[in-house]
C-alpha positions, 0 to 999 in steps of 0.5 A: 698825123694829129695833133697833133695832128689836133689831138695830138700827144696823149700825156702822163701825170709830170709824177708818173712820167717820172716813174716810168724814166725808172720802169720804162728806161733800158740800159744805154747804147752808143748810137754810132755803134757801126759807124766806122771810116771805113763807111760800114754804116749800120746805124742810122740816126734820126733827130725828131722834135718831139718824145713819142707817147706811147710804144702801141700806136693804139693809144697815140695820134701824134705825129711823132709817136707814129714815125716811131711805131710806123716802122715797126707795125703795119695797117691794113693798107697803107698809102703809097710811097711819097704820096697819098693814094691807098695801096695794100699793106697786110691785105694784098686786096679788099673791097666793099659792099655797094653800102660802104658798110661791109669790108672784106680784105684778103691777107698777105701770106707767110706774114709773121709777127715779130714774136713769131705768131702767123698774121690771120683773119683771126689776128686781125680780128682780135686786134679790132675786137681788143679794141672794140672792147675797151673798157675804163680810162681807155674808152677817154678820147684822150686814150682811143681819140682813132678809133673812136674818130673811125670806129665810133664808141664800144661794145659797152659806152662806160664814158658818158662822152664816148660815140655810139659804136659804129663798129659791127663785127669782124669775121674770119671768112678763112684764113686769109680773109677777114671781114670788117661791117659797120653800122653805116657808112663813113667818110672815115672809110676804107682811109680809116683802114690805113692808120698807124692807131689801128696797125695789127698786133701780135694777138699774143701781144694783144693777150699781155697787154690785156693784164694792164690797165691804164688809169686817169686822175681828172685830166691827165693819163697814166698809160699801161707799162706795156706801152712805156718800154719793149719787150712786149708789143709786137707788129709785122714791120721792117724793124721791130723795137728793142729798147727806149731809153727815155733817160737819153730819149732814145727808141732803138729798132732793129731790122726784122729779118723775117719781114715779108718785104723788102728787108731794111737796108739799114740794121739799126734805127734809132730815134733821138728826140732833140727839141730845138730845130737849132739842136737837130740842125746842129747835131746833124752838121756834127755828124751826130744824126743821119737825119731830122724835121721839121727843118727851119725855112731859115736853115733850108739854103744854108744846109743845101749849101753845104751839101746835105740834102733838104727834099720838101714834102707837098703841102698837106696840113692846115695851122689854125687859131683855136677858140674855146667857147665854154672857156670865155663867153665873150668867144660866143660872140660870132662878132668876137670871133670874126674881130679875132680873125680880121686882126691876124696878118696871115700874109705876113706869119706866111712871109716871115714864119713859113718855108716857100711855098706856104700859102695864108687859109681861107677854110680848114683844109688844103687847097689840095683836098678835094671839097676845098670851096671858093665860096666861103666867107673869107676874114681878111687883115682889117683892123680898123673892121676888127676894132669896129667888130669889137665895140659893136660886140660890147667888147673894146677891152676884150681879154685872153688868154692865149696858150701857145707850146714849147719845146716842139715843132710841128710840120704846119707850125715851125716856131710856135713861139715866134708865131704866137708873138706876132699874133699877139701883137696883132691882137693888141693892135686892135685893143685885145689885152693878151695874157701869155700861157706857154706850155710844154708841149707834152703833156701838159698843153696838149692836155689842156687843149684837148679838155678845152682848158685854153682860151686861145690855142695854136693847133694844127694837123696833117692829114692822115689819109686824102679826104676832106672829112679827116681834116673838118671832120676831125674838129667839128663833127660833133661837140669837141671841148677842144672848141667847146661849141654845139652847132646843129647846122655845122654837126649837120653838114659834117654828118651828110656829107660822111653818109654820102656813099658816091664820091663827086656827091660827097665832094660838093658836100664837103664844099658845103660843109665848108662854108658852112663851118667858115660862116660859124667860124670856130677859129681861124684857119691861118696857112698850110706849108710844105715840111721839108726835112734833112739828111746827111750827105752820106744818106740815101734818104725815103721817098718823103711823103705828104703825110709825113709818113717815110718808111726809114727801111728804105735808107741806106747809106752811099758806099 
């Protein structure tokens, strides 16, 4: 839930982002359409930080495109209400071989898709071999970052940066039952299983987004039609999607009365990106939202205060400093790198940025995800270190440039802005000349970052499902330009501890392989903190999760 989770947003060009507010937009809608005195609400209304990329979760891995496609397509598996353990989704039952490698899930029946078309084995078959053989702009990590992190590369390698495929086949055994083989085991398994980037799609579907391609002009990705506006894409969830209107930056869902599940107690959905937390705060104390993120840990008391309800959700995310090595060669230095580190005072961004509960990182994942080690080398607030680092490095008058986002929050990173000027003033305490580079969120610095084109970067990620290697897995299993290093002892470790089939194994490997990456030291993990999100008085919210995974059918609205 990238970025970003790290990789987060994938972007159009500025050009053809203005194209598609002309193809993409539908007509306008009032979005309190339902909401009378009388309380007959059928309309709820969510506040989110940011745009969402793409209408297909295939082709996304941010946070905020997922809360949007999340209710409308479903995975394999999902993970339980408000926590983190794996359940069923469209497979009632799946196991595994003693090998991790052949995966066998028995199917719900009378699933139907929003176009009508049955959920079978061959459903969920076409939707991994659409995948598997992508071809163009798609095989770019920009495009299919997911199944390339699960899946490994495709049936024929065109982009010369793409994995070796690790996907097999996928047979339908009946009609019930479909099973997955990979070439060997992963770490990425069955948790791969449940992500948003690989929910079942209508093989209809799949068939008209099949005459579309997307395309790319040096960095910047220009996505297919299909994906930009609905009409098209059509999954199996509570709510299916009706419009997206990106001149109001509004996605409208409706209730799917045919769901196979407990029906939304709401009809109408509606996510409306409002980019400031002042904004959200605001639209929801006017009564123009039902609900919104990322809430500031300023604003917590004063909402609860006034009596709309703030739950927080448990802590399961890491914020940290990149470097990027091939950008600056002074960044190669490890001496460089570890004076970067001892000049953040990550105690005071904890005290002053983050909501209660936040707690300053030793490594780059959570103290709730096992693997977490005690034994890594640790990078306290020293500047007088930092300072003595630097000259024995050769580089008192070191330079950078730092790239920080606007016009976004993020669960492990509130006010990017305010959290880049204290780390910048830090740096400078210790004669490190800063050169500032804001940039918008989407598409243009998650573009840059992820093609290693910042010196500096503020990223972070919440995990997508409850094992260590989805976190340091994710950066620093193989060469990533975001980091632009290659390290042989840190690829090593990532990748024993990612064949390792028996889970207290895997686990001190994973301890390992922290230490391992802590005593490289790729950036510098700052904080994990606990989200907390907001609703309405009149809201009976979802159950909110740690992965920031709510199910909105499970709002209603208090009578």
């Amino acid at each position: 839930m990238r970025i970003f989770k790290s990789r987060a947003t994938r972007a159009i060009t500025v050009a053809a982002a203005a194209a598609l507010i002309v193809t993409g937009c539908s007509s306008e809608r009032d979005t309190t359409e339902g909401k009378g005195k009388d309380g007959g609400n059928d309309t709820f209304v969510f506040g989110g930080a940011g745009d969402p990329g793409s209408l297909d979760p295939a082709l996304a891995s941010d946070g905020e495109t997922f809360r949007v496609t999340r209710q409308a397509f479903e995975a394999l598996l999902e993970h339980e209400p408000g926590g983190s353990k794996l359940v069923g989704g469209l497979a009632e039952k799946w196991d595994s071989n003693d090998e991790g490698t052949v995966w066998t899930f028995n199917l719900r029946k009378g699933v139907k898709f929003h176009d009508g078309e049955k959920l079978t084995a061959e459903a969920v078959c076409a939707n991994y071999d659409h995948w598997f053989n992508w071809t163009g702009t798609y095989q770019s990590a920009a495009v299919s970052y997911y199944w390339q992190t699960i899946m490994g590369g495709f049936a024929k390698n065109e982009d010369k940066d793409a994995p070796k495929a690790n996907y097999k086949s996928c047979t339908a055994k009946d009609e019930s039952t479909a099973v997955i083989e990979v070439k060997k085991p992963s770490a990425n398994l069955p948790g791969g299983f449940s992500l948003q980037a690989l929910a079942i799609h209508s093989p209809k579907a799949l068939k008209e987004y099949e005459k579309e391609e997307a395309s790319a002009k040096g960095d910047a990705i220009t996505y297919p039609k299909y994906s930009q506006q609905a009409g098209t894409v059509a999954g199996t969830g509570p709510y299916k999607i009706t419009k997206w209107n990106k001149g109001n930056k509004e996605v409208s869902l409706e209730r799917f009365d045919d769901y196979w599940g407990k029906k939304a107690g709401v009809k109408n959905l509606v996510f409306r990106t409002i980019d400031t937390e002042e904004g959200r705060r605001s639209a929801l104390q006017a009564g123009d939202i039902d609900g919104y993120d990322l809430v500031s840990p300023a604003d917590v008391k004063t909402l609860e205060k006034a009596g709309f309800q703030v739950p927080t959700r448990d802590v399961f995310n890491i914020f940290y400093l990149g470097f990027t090595q091939e950008k600056n060669k002074a960044l190669q230095n490890k001496d460089v790198r570890a004076a970067i580190a001892h000049a953040i005072d990550k105690d005071n961004l904890v005290k002053t940025q983050l909501p209660e509960g936040g707690v300053a990182a030793t490594q780059f994942i959570p103290d709730t995800v096992e693997g977490y080690s005690d034994k890594v080398e640790k990078y306290a607030y020293d500047p007088a270190k930092s300072k003595s680092l630097l000259k024995k490095a050769g580089e008192e008058k070191l330079k950078v440039e730092f790239c920080y986002p606007t016009e976004v929050s993020r669960p492990y990173m509130p006010s990017p802005g305010d959290l880049f000027e204290l780390m910048k003033a830090d740096l400078e305490k210790v004669g490190v000349t800063v050169t500032p580079k804001p940039m918008k969120w989407a598409p243009d610095y998650i573009d840059a970052t992820e093609a290693g084109g910042c010196e500096l970067h503020l990223l972070g990620w919440t995990g997508d499902f409850n094992d260590a290697y989805n976190f340091i897995g994710t950066w620093f299993a193989e060469y990533d330009k975001q980091w632009g290093f290659k390290d042989e002892k840190v690829f090593e470790a990532m990748e024993e501890a990612s064949a390792e089939v028996d889970h207290s194994k895997r686990v001190k490997l994973y301890e390992h392989a922290n230490e391992v990456v802590m005593d490289f030291l790729p950036g510098v993990p700052v904080s994990s903190s606990p989200p907390a999100i907001a609703f309405a008085k009149d809201v009976n919210p979802p159950l909110v999760s740690p992965l920031t995974q709510e199910n909105f059918s499970e709002v209603t609205f208090k009578k």
